[in-house]
C-alpha beads as a LAMMPS data file, in Angstrom:
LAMMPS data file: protein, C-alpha beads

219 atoms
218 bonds

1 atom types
1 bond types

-500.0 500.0 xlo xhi
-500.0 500.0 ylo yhi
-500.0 500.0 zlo zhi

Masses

1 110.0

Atoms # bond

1 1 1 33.220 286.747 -135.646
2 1 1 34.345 284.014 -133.258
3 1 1 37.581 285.110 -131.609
4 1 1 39.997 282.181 -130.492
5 1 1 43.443 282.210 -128.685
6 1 1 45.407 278.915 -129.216
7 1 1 47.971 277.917 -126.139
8 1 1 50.356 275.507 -127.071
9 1 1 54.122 275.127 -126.289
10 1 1 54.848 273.594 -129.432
11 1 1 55.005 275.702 -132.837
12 1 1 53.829 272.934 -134.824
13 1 1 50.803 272.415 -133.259
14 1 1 49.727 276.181 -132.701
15 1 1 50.705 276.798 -136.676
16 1 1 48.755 274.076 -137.763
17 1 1 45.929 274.985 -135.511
18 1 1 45.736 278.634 -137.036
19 1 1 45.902 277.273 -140.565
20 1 1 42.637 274.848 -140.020
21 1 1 40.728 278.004 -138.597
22 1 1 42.559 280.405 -141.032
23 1 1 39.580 279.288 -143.739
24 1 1 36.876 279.824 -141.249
25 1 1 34.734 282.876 -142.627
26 1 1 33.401 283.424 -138.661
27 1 1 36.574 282.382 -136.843
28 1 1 39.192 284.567 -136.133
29 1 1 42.370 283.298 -134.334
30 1 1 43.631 286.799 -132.908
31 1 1 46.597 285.409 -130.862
32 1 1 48.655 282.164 -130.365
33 1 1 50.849 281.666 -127.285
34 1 1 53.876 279.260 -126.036
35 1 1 52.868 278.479 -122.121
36 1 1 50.084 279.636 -119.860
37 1 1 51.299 282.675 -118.673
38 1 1 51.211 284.013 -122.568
39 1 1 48.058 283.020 -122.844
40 1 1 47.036 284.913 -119.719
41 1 1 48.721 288.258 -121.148
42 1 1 46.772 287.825 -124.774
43 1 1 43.625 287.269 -122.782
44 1 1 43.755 290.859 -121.228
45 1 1 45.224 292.194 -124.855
46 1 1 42.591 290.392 -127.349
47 1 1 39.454 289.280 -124.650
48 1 1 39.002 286.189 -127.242
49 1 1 35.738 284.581 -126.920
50 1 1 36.890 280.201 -126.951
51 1 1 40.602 279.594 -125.569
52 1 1 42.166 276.387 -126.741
53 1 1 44.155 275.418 -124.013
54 1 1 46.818 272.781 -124.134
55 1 1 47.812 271.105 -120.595
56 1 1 51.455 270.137 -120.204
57 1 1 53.259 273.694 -120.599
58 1 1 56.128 275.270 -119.636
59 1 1 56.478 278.827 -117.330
60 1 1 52.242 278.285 -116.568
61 1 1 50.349 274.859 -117.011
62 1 1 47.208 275.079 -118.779
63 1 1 45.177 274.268 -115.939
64 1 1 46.663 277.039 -113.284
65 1 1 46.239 279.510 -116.720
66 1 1 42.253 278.163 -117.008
67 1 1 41.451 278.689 -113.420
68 1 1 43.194 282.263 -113.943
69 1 1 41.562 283.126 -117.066
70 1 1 38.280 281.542 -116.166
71 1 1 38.062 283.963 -112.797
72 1 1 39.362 287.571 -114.185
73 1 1 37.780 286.721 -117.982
74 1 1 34.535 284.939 -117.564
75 1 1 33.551 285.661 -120.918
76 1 1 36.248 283.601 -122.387
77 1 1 35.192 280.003 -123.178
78 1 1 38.244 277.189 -122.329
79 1 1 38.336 274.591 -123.983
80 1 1 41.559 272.275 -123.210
81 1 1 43.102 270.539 -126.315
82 1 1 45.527 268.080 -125.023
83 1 1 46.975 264.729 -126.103
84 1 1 46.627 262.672 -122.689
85 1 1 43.284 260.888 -122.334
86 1 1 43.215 260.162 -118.600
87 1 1 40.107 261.093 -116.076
88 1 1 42.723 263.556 -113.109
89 1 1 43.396 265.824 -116.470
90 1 1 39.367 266.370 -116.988
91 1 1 38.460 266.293 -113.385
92 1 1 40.635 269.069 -113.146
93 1 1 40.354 271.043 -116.214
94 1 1 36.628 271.123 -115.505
95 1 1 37.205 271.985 -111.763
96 1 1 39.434 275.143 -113.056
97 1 1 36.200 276.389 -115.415
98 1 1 36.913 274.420 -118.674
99 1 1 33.450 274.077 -120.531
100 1 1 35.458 271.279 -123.267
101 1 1 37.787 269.132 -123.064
102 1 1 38.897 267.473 -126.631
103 1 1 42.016 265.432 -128.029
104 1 1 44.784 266.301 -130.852
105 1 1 43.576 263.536 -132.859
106 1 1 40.277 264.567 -133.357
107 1 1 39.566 265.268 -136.820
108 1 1 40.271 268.924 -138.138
109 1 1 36.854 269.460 -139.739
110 1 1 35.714 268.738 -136.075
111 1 1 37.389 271.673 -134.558
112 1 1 35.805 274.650 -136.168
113 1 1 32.574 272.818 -135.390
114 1 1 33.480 272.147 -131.037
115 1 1 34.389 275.821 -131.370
116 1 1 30.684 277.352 -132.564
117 1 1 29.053 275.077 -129.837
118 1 1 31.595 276.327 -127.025
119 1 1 30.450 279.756 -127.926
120 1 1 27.286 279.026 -128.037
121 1 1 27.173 277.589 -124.468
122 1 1 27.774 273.911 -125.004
123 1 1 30.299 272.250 -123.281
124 1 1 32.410 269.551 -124.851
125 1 1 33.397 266.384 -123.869
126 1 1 34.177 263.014 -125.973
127 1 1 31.571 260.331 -125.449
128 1 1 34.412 257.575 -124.032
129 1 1 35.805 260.426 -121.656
130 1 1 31.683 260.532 -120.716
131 1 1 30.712 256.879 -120.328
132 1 1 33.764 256.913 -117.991
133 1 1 32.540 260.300 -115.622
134 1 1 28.544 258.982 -115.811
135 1 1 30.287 255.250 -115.121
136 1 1 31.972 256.380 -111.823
137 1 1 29.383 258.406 -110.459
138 1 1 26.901 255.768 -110.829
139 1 1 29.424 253.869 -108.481
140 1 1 29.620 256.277 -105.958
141 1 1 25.918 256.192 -106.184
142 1 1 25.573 252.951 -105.149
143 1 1 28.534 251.619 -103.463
144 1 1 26.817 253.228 -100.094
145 1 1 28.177 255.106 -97.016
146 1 1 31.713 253.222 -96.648
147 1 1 33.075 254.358 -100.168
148 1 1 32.039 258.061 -99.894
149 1 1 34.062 258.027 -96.467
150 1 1 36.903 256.519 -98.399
151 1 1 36.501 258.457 -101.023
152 1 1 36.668 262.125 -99.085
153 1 1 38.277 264.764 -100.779
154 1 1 42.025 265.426 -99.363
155 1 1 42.212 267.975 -96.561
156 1 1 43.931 272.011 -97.230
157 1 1 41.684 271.451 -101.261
158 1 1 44.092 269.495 -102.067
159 1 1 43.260 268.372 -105.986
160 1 1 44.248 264.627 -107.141
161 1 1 47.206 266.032 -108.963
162 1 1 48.590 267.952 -106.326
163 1 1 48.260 264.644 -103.929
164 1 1 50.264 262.785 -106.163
165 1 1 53.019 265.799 -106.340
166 1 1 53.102 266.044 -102.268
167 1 1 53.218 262.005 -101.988
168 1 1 56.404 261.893 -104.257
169 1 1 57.983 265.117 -102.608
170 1 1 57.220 263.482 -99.434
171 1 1 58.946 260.183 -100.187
172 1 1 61.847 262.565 -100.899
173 1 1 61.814 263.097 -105.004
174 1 1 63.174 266.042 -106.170
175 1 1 61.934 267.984 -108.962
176 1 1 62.994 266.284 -111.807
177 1 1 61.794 262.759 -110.104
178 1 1 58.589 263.983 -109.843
179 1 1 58.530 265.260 -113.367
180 1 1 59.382 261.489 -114.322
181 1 1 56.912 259.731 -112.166
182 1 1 54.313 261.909 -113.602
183 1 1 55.344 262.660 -117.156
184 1 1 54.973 266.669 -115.932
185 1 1 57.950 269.165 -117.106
186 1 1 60.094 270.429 -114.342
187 1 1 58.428 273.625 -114.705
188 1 1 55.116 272.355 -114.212
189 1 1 56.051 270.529 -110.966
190 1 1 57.151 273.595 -109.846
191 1 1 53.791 275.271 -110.306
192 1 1 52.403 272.641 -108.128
193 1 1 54.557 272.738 -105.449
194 1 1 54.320 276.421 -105.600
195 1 1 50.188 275.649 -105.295
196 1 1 50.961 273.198 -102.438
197 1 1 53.234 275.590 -100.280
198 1 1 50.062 278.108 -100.471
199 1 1 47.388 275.666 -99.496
200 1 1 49.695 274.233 -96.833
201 1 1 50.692 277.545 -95.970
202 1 1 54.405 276.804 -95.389
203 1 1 57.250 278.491 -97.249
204 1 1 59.664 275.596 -97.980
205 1 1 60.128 271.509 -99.208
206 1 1 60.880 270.791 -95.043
207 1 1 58.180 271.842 -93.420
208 1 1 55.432 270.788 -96.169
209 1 1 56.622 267.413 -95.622
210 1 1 56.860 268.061 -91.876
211 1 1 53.454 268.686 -91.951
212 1 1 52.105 266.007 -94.391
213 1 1 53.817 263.396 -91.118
214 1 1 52.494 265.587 -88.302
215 1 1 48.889 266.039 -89.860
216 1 1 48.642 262.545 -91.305
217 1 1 47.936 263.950 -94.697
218 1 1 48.049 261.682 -97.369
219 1 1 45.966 258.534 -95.683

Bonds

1 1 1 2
2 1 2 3
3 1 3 4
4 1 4 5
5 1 5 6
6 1 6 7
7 1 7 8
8 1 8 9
9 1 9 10
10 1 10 11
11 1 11 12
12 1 12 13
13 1 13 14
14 1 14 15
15 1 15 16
16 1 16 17
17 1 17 18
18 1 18 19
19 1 19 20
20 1 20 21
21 1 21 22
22 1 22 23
23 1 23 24
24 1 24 25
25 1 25 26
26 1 26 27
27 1 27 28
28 1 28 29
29 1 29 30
30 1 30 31
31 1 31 32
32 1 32 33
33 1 33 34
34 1 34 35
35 1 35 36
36 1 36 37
37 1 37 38
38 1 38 39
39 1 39 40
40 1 40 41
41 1 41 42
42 1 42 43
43 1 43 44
44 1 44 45
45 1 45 46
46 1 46 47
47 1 47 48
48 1 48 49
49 1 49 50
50 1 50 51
51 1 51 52
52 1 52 53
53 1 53 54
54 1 54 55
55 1 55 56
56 1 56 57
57 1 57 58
58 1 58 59
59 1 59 60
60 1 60 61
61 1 61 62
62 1 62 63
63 1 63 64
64 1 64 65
65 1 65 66
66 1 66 67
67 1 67 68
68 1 68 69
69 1 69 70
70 1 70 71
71 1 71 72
72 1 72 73
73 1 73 74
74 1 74 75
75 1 75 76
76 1 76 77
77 1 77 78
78 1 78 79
79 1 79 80
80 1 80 81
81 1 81 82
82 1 82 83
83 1 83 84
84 1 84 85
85 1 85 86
86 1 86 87
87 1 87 88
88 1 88 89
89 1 89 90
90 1 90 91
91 1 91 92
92 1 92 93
93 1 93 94
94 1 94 95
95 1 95 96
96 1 96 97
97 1 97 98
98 1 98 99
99 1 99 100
100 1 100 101
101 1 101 102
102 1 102 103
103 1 103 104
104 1 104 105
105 1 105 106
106 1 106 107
107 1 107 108
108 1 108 109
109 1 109 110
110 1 110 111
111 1 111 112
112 1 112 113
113 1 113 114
114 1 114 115
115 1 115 116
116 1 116 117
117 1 117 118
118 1 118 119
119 1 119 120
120 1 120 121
121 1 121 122
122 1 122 123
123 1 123 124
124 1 124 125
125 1 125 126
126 1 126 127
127 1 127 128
128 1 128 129
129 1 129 130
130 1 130 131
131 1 131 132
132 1 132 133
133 1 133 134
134 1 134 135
135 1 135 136
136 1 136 137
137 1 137 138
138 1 138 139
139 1 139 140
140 1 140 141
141 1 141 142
142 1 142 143
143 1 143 144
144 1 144 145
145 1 145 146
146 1 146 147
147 1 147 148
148 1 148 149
149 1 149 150
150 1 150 151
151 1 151 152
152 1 152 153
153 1 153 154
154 1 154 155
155 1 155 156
156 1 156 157
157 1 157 158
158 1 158 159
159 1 159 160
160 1 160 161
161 1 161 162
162 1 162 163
163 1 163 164
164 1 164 165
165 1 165 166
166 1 166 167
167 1 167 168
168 1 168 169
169 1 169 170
170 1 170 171
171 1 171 172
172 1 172 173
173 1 173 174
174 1 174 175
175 1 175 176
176 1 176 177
177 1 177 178
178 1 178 179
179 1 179 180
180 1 180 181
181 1 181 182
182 1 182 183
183 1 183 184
184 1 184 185
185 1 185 186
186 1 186 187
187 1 187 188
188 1 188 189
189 1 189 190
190 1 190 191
191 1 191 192
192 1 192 193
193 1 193 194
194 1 194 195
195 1 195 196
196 1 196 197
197 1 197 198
198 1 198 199
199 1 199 200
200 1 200 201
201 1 201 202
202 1 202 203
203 1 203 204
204 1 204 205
205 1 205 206
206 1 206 207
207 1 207 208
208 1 208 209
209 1 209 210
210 1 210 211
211 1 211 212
212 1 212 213
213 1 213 214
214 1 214 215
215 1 215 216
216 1 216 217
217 1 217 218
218 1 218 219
């Protein structure tokens, strides 16, 4: 028996997620959660073998809840289930430990499927998402020594997201700014920032910005 947690912060979604797996004779779906920090908690309760792990959540984004669940459960398969089709979402939900990475609209038959071949070891991702990864490394491949100096990963591990976080807070946003600029909840961008203060190691909004000018960060 397959054991799956479902993470998603709307009911809808997580109900009609258990009710495709409910007639599953080898699936179980042993716990369903609202944010990422539920999911974390039902992780240590039910140790489910495939996690499907929605992104944009409130209290604990999906991806700081992966990279958790990934470290203290490695037996637990992630796979994040997610409306938004865009390349920073899979670069990091794969950097976090995320072996799949599929959309809402996928058809239903599909998901009991993606979840026997994420416990078997496979890792999932849609053939556009892909062409898209294999397209851009080719690039990198062969657009010589110039483009890999360009294209040098921020300073402090920085990821892509929280780049675009520190630019905005930088440029003076406040939280619910940045939540518009980057379609994130509030609760979210406070996650990142949170992230950001660590890496930076500074305590406060002043002197990570203070140190983005002083250290030329973000060029």
């Amino acid at each position: 028996m397959i054991k799956v947690l479902i993470a998603d912060d709307q009911d809808l979604i997580r109900g009609s997620l258990r009710i495709v797996l409910r007639s599953e004779k080898d699936i179980e779906v042993v716990g369903l959660a609202a944010n990422g920090a539920e999911a974390v908690e039902l992780c240590k309760q039910y140790e489910p073998d495939v996690v499907l792990m929605d992104i944009h959540m409130p209290v604990l984004d999906g991806i700081e809840a992966t990279r958790h669940i990934t470290k203290h459960h490695p037996t637990a398969r992630v796979v994040m289930l997610t409306t938004f089709h865009d390349m920073d979402y899979v670069k990091e939900a794969l950097s976090a430990g995320a072996v799949g990475y599929l959309l809402k609209a996928m058809q239903p038959e599909d998901l009991a499927a993606s979840i026997r071949l994420v416990n078997n070891g496979e890792t999932l991702i849609p053939q556009d998402i892909a062409k898209i990864m294999v397209a851009e490394w080719t690039s990198r491949g062969t657009a010589g020594k110039p483009k890999k100096e360009k294209e040098k990963k921020p300073r402090y591990g920085l990821t892509e997201r929280e780049v675009d976080v520190l630019r905005l807070l930088a440029d003076g946003k406040d939280n619910r700014e940045i939540a518009g600029n980057l379609y994130l909840s509030e609760g979210t961008v406070k996650n990142y920032i949170s992230t950001i203060y660590s890496k930076l190691e500074v305590t406060d909004r002043l002197h990570a910005v203070l140190k983005v000018k002083d250290e030329n960060l973000l060029n």
